[in-house]
C-alpha positions as CSV (number, residue, x, y, z in Angstrom):
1,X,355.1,13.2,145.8
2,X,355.7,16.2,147.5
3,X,358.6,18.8,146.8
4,X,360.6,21.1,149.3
5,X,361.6,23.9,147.8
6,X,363.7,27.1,148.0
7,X,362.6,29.3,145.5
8,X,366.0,31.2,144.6
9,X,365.1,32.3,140.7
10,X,367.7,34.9,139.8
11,X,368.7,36.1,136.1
12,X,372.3,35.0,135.3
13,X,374.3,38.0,133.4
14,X,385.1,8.9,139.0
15,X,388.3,7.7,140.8
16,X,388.0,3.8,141.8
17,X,389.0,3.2,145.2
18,X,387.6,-0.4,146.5
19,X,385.7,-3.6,144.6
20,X,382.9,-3.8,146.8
21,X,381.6,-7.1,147.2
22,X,377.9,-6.6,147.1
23,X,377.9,-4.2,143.9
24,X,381.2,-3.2,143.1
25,X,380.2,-1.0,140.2
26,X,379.7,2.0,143.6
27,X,383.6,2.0,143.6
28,X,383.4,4.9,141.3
29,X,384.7,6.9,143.5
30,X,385.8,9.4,140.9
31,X,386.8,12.6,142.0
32,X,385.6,15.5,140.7
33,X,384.9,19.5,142.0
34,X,384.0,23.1,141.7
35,X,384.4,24.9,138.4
36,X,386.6,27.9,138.6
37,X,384.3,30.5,140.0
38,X,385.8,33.2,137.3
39,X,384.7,31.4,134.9
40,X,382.1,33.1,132.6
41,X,379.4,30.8,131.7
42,X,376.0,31.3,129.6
43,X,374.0,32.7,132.9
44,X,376.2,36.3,132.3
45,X,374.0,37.1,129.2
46,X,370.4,37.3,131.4
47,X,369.0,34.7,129.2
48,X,368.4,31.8,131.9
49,X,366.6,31.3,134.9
50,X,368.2,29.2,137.9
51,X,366.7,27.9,140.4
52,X,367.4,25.7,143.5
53,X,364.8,22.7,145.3
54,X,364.7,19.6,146.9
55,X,363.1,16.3,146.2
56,X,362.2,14.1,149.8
57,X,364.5,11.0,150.1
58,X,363.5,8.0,153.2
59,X,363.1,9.4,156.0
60,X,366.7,8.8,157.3
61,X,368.4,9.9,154.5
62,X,369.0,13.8,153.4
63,X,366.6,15.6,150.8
64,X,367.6,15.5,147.3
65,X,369.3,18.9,146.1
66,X,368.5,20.0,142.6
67,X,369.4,23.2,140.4
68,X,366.8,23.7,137.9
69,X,368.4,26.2,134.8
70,X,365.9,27.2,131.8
71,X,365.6,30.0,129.4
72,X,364.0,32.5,129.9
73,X,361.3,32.4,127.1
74,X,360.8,29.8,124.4
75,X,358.4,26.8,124.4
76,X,358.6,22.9,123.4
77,X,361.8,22.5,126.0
78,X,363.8,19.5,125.8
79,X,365.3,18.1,128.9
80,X,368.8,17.6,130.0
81,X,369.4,15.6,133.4
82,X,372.8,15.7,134.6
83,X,374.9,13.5,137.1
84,X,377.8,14.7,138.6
85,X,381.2,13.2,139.5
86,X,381.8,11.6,143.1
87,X,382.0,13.7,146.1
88,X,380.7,16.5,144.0
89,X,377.4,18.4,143.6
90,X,375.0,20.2,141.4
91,X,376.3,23.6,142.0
92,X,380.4,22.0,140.0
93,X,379.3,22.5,136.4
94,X,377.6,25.8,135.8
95,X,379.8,27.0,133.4
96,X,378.3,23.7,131.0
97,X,375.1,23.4,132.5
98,X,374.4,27.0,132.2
99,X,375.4,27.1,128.4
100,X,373.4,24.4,127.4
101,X,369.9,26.1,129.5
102,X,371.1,29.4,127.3
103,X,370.6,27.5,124.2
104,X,367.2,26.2,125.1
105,X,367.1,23.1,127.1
106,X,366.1,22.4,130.9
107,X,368.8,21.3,132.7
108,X,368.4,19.5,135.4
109,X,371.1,18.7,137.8
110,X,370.7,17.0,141.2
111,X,372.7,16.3,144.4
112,X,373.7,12.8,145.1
113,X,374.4,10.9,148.4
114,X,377.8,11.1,147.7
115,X,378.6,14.3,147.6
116,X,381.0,15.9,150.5
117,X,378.5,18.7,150.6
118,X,376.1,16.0,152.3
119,X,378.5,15.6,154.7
120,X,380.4,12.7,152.7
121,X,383.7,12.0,153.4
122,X,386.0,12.1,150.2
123,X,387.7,8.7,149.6
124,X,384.8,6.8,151.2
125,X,382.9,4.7,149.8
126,X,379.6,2.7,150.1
127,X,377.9,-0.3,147.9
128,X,375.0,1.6,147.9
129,X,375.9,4.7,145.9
130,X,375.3,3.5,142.8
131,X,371.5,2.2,143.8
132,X,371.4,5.4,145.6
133,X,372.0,7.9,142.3
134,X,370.1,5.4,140.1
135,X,367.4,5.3,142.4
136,X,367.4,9.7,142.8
137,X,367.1,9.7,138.9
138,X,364.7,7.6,138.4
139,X,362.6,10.0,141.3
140,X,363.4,13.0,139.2
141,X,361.9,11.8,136.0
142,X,358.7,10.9,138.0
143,X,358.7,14.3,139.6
144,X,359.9,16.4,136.4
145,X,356.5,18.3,136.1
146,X,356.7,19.3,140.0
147,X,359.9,20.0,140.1
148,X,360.2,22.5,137.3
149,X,357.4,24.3,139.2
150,X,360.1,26.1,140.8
151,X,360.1,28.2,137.8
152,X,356.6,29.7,137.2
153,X,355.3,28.4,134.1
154,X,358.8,26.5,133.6
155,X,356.6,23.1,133.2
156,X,354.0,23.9,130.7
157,X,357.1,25.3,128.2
158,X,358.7,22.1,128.5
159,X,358.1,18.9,125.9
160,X,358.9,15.3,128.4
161,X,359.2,13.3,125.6
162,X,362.8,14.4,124.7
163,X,364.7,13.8,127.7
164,X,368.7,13.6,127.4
165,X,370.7,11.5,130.4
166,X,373.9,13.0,130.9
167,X,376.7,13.2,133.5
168,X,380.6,13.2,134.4
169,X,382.7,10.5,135.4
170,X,380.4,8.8,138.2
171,X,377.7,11.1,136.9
172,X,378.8,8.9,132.9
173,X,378.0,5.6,134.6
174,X,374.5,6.6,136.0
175,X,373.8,8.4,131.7
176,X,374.8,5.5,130.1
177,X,372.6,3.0,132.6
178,X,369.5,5.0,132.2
179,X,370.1,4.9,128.3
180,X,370.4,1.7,128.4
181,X,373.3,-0.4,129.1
182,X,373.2,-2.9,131.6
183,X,375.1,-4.0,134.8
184,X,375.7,-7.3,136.1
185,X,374.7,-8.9,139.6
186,X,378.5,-9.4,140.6
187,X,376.7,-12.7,142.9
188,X,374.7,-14.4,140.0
189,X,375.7,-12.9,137.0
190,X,372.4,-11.8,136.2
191,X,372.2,-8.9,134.0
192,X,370.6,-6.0,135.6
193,X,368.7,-3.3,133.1
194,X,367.7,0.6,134.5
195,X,366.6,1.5,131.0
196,X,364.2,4.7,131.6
197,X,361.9,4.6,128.2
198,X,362.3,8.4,128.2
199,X,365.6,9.0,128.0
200,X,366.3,9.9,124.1
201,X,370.0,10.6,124.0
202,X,373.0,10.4,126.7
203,X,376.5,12.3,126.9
204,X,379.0,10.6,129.1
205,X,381.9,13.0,129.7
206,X,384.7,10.6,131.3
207,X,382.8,7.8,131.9
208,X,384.1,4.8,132.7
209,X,384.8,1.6,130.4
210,X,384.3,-2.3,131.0
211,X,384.7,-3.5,134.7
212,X,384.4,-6.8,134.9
213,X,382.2,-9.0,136.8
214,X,379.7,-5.6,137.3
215,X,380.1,-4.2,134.0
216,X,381.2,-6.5,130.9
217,X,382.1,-5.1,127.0
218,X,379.1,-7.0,126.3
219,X,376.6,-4.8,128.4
220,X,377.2,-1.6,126.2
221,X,375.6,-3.7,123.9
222,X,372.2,-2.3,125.0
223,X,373.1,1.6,124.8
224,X,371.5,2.2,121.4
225,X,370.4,5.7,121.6
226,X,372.1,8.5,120.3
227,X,375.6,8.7,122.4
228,X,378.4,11.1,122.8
229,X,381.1,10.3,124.5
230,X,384.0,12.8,125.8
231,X,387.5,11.9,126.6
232,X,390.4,13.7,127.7
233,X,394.0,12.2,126.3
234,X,395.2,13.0,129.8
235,X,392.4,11.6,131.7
236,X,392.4,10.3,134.9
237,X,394.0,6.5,135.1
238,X,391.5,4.0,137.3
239,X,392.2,0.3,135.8
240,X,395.6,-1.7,134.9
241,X,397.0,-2.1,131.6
242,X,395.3,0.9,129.8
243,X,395.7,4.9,129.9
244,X,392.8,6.8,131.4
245,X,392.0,8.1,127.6
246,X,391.7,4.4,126.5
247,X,389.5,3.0,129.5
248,X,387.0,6.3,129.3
249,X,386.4,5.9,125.4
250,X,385.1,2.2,125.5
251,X,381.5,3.5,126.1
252,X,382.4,4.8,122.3
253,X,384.4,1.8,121.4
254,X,381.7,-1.1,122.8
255,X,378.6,0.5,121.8
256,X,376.8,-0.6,118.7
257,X,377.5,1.5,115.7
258,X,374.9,4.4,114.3
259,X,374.7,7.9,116.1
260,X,377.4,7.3,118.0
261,X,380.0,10.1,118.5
262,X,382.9,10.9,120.1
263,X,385.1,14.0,121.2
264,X,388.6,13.7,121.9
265,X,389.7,16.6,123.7
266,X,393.9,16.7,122.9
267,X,396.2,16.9,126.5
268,X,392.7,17.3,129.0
269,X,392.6,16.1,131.9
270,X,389.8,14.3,134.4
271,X,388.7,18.4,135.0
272,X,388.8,19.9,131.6
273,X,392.1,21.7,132.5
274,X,390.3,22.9,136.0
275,X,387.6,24.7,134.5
276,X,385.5,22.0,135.8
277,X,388.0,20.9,138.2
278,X,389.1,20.6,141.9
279,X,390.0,23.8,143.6
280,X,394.2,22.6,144.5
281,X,394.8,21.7,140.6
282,X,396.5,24.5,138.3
283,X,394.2,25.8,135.7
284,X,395.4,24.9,132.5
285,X,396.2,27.4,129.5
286,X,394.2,25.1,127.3
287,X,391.0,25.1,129.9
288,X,389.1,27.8,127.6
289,X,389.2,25.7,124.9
290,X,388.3,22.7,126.3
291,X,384.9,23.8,128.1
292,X,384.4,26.0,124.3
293,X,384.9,22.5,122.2
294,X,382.9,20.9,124.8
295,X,379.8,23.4,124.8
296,X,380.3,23.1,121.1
297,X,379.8,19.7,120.8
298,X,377.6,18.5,123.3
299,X,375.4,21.4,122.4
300,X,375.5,20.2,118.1
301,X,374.4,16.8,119.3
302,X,371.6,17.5,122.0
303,X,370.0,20.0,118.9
304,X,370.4,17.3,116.3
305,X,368.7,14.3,118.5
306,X,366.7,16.3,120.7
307,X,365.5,19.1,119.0
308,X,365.7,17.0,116.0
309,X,367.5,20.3,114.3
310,X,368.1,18.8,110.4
311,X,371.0,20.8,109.9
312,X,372.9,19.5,113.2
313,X,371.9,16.2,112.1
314,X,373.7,16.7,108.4
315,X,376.7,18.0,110.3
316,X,376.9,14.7,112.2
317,X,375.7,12.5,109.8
318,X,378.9,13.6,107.5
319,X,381.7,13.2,110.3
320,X,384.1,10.7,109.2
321,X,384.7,7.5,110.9
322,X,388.1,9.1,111.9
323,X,389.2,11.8,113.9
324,X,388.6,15.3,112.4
325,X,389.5,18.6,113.6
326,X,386.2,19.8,115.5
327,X,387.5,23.2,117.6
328,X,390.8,24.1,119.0
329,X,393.0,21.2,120.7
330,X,389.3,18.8,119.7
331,X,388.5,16.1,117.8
332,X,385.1,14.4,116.8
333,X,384.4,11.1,114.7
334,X,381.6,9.0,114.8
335,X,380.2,5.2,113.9
């Protein structure tokens, strides 16, 4: 497979719309946007490499996108994939994506179909987005060896076999389904499984619960490796009859019990207060401390189940079943 590139190494100092008959689970058109550019994120400290290339799509579809952030030095690497929100991009979550490459993962983000920066229309949608961002992760993991080429000797520092699916909102649904849980042919019923063997752990940060016929309480069933889940109490509303905070925690409340965790961030919204958020919404006073608990956490469970770090794994181990204080305005529990 080949690999366009634009070498650009430089040091750095889901909203539902329409049930769509043939596979209704690509209504998630969940909006999401740019971080606030002010904001300081792990790149400042000149411990990270970034880079940007491109992975071929079919011939009458646009190449793949993808921002490639690493440390600097270190060796044995896990891997973080990341998915982002509809209608956004690779280039709306630095200020995570970046923290987690300065604490010594490979973060891999890439540039879906849907984003306006290909040209997509916000609002819009298609039944094929959700085959489409399935189908580009599965292409990254194939290509993971080429693609961290970008980043001279990136590849050879790296260890494949602990690979972590994460993403937000849209980006939650394509984690979870490449950790495991399965969908539902909304014709037949069949149940429909993009497991990726690979994939170790997943983060979903406001993901979506059950939709029914595409996506049933019983398929987070399947989703049995390590999960964390992130919630906002303010998040954004997409079904009837339940708050945005009780729709997006059912990947926590449906999976099966055992490394299963889940942050409750207290009066966040769909955008973390703005800090990962669209550019036209007010930047909340609490945003700081919602992107800090959220580095916080995420980062504590990708060392305890991919770098298999004993001491983040006692930490989690102990949580209580209820919410505890984790970090300012944050909560974490497990089951």
């Amino acid at each position: 497979m080949s690999i366009r590139s634009k070498r650009r190494v430089f040091s750095s100092s889901f909203c539902p719309q329409t049930l769509c008959a043939v596979f209704a689970l690509s209504l998630l058109s969940i909006m999401t946007a740019r971080p606030d550019s002010g904001a300081k994120t792990a790149a400042a400290a000149n411990s990270i490499s970034v880079a940007e290339t491109a992975l071929p799509r079919a011939a009458d579809a646009p190449a793949m996108p993808i921002r490639v952030a690493a440390p600097r030095t270190g060796a044995a690497l896990p891997v973080v994939l990341f998915s982002h929100g509809a209608y956004s991009s690779k280039d709306d979550y630095s200020v995570l994506l970046d923290h987690w490459a300065a604490r010594g993962y490979v973060v891999v983000a890439v540039t879906h179909r849907d984003s306006t920066r290909l040209g997509t229309v916000r609002g819009s949608n298609d039944p094929r987005y959700m085959v489409w961002r399935l189908d580009d992760m599965k292409q990254v993991l194939s290509a993971l060896p080429q693609l961290l080429s970008v980043v001279p000797g990136l590849a050879a520092r790296t260890d494949f076999s602990k690979i972590a699916a994460t993403g937000h909102s849209f980006g939650g649904l394509i984690a979870q389904s490449l950790a495991g849980a399965t969908l539902r042919d909304p014709v037949t019923g069949a149940t429909i499984s993009h497991r990726q063997p690979a994939i170790r752990a997943a983060i979903i940060f406001s993901g979506a619960g059950a939709m029914p016929p595409v996506l049933g309480a019983e398929d987070f069933a399947a989703l049995d490796v390590p999960t964390l889940v992130t919630v906002g109490t303010e998040d954004l509303k997409q079904v009837p009859n339940l708050s945005g905070y009780e729709w997006r925690r059912q990947p926590y409340d449906l999976v099966p019990a055992g490394r299963k965790y889940l942050l409750t961030l207290e009066g966040a919204d769909h955008y973390l207060g703005g800090s990962v958020g669209r550019d036209d919404l007010p930047r909340s006073p609490q945003a700081d401390d919602f992107v800090a608990a959220f580095q916080a956490a995420s980062t504590l469970f990708l060392d305890a189940w991919l770098k298999d770090d004993k001491a983040a794994q006692r930490r989690l181990e102990n949580l209580p079943q209820t919410p505890t204080t984790f970090a300012a305005h944050a909560t974490l529990q497990q089951r």
